[in-house]
N, C-alpha and C positions, 0 to 999 in steps of 0.2 A: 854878780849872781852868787848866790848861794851855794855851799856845798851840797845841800839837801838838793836844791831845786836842781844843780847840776846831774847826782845821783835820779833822781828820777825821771830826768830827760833821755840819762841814760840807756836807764831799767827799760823805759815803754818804747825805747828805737830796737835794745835789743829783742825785745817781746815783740816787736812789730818785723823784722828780719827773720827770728825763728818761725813765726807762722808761715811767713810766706816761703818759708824751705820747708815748710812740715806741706803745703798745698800741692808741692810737686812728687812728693813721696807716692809710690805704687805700693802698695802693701798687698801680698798675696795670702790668702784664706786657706787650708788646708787643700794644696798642692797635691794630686795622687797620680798617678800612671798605674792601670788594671788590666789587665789582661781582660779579655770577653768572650766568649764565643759568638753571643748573640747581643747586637743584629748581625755582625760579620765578626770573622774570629780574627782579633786584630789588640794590641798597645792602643788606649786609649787617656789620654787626661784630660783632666776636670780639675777646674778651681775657680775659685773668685777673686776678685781685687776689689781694693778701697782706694777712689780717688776721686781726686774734685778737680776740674778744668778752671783755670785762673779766667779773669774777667778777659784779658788779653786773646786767650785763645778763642772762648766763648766770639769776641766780636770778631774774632778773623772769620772764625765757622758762619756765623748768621752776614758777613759779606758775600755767603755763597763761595770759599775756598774748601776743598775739601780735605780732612784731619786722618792721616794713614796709624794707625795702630798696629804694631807687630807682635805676635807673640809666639816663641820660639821653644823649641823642646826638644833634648839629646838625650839619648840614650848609652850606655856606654858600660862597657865589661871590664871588669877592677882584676888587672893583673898585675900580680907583684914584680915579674920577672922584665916588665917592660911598661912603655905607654899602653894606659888606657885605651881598651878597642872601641870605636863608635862603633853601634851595632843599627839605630835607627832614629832621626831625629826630622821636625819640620819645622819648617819657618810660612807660617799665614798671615797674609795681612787683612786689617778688616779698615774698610772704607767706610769714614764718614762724612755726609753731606750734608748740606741744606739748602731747601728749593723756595726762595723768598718769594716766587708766585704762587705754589701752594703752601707755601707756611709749613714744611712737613719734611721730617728727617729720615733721610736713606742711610742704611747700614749693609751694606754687601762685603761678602766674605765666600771668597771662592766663586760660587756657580752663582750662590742663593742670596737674595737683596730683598729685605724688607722694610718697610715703612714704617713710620709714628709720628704721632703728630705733639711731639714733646720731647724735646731734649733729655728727662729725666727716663721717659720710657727709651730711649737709645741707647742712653749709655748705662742703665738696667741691664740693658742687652749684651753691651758692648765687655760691662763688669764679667759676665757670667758666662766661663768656657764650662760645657760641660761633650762629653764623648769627644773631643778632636783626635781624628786617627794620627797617630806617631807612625806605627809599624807595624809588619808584622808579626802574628803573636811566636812565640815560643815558650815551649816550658821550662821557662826561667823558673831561678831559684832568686829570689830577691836580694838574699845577702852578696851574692856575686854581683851583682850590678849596680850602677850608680844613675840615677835621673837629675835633671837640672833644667831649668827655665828661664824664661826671663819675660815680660809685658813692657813696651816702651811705645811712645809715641815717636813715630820718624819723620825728622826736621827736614831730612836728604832729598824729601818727596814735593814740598810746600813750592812755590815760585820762587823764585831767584831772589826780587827784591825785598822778602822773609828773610829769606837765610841769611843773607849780608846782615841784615839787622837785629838776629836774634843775638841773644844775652845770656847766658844760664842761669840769670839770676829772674830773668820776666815772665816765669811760669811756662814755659817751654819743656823744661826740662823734666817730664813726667817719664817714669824710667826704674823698675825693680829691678833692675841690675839680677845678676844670675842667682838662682836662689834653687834648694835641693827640692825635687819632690817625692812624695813617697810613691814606693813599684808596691804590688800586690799582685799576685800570680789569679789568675782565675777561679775562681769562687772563695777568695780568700774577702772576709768581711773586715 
């Protein structure tokens, strides 16, 4: 075999390996935590993520297993003299299903569960946190405090004979790891 042709067997496996680590990537969209008055005066975030479900996960979902999504948020007071104080943070999970006798996908989160009849309008859905209560509010000063997140799918929740078999290389592994987000005090744009 060739040098060339060796070289470019190589080029297109490694092209082919980085993609499929670029498909497990969670990328989050401007991350904010705002103080509100209204609807309730309370720590709210909002943001988006970017991410695509590998073919792997996709066929577990349309077996009818359902896909747990966690998405976490700490709050926390930057003191120099000691540890970091958590001041208010939550952990939500949003459930998703699929119902192979109606052909139609459930997304519940919390109390509230709605339907679609498209995996792209779910996870539309699933993409877009906006108002999740953190905490209660206070007249924070923003430079004093630190926010932090994270969006993962949880593996811990799937059937047994899943978990034994997962990989982190088989698309499983969808996961933005902790990431800062921005605080704004109330009526701050």
């Amino acid at each position: 075999m060739s040098l060339k042709k060796l070289l470019a067997i190589t080029l297109l496996a490694m092209s082919t390996s980085l993609s499929a680590l670029a498909s497990d990537v969670v990328v989050p969209v401007d991350p904010v935590i705002e103080g509100q008055e209204v609807p309730a005066k309370g720590l709210y975030f909002s943001s988006s993520f970017e991410f695509e479900l590998s073919s792997e996960v996709e066929d577990v979902l349309q077996r009818g297993i359902t896909l747990y999504f966690v998405i976490e948020v700490e709050v926390e007071k930057k003191r120099w003299y000691w540890f970091d104080r958590s001041i208010c943070g939550i952990k939500e999970t949003i459930r998703l299903s699929f119902n192979p006798l109606t052909r139609s996908y459930r997304v519940a989160i919390g109390g509230m569960t709605q339907s679609f009849s498209s995996l792209e309008g779910a996870l539309r859905f699933i993409k877009t946190i906006n108002n999740l209560y953190v905490g209660s509010y206070r007249n924070l000063n923003p430079e004093d405090y630190e926010a932090r997140a994270r969006f993962y799918l949880d593996t811990s929740k799937l059937p047994r004979p899943f978990q034994v078999t997962l990989k982190g290389d088989d698309g499983w592994n969808l996961n933005s790891g902790w990431f800062d987000a921005e605080i704004k005090g109330a009526g701050e744009k």
